[in-house]
N, C-alpha and C positions, 0 to 999 in steps of 0.2 A: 325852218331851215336856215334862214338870213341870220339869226341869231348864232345859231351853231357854227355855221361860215365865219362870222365877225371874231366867235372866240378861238376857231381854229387856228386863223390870221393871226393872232397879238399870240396863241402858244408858240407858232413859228417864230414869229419875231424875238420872242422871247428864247427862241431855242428848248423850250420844255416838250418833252414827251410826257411821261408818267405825272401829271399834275391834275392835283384838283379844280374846276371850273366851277364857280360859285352863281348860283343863279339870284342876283338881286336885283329890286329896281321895279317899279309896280306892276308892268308885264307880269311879270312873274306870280302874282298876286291872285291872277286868273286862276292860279291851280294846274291842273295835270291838262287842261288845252291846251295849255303852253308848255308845259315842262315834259310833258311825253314826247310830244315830234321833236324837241329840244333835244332831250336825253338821246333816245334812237340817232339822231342825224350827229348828234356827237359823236355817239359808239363808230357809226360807220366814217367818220371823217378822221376823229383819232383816236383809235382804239382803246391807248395807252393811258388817256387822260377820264378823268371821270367827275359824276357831278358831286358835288358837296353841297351839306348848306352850312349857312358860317355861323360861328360859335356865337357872332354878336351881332345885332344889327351895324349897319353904316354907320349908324351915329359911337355906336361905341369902336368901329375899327379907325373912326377918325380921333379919338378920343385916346385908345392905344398906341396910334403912331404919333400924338403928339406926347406921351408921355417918354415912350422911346427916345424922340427928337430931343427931350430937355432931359432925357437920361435918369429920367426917376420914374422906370419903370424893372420891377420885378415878377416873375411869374406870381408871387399872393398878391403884386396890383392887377394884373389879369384877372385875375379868378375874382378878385373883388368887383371888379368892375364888370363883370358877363352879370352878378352874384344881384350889386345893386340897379343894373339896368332891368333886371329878369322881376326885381321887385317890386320898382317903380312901375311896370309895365311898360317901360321903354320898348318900343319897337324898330324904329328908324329914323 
């Protein structure tokens, strides 16, 4: 429930309703002990918002936004880059 609280807080802040919550971070690694009362206590805290899991691990969303940053990022270096982390066995 402390987790579901935490991302409730930063959607306010953010002002988002209807947004995807990404559950990453090795918590999460437990499987559905954690991600069940997670999911549940999110539905009832914001109904609007729901969970995802993300197309890349962390290592490649850091990887993305630096390529964004230096502006030499196109949606085929996206898909390349989920395409060669999924290859390598990159996880996180």
């Amino acid at each position: 429930r402390n987790l579901a609280d935490m991302a409730v807080a930063v959607l306010r802040q953010l002002a988002l309703t209807e947004a995807p919550v990404y559950p990453t971070g090795g918590v999460f690694r437990v499987g559905d002990l954690i991600l069940q009362p997670f999911s549940e206590a999110l539905a009832r805290l914001a109904p609007q918002a729901f969970v995802a899991q993300p197309a890349l691990p962390p290592l490649g969303g850091a990887l993305v936004m630096a390529l964004e940053l230096a502006g030499a990022l196109s949606a085929e270096a996206t898909a390349n880059v989920a395409i060669s982390m999924a290859a390598g066995g990159v996880t996180g």
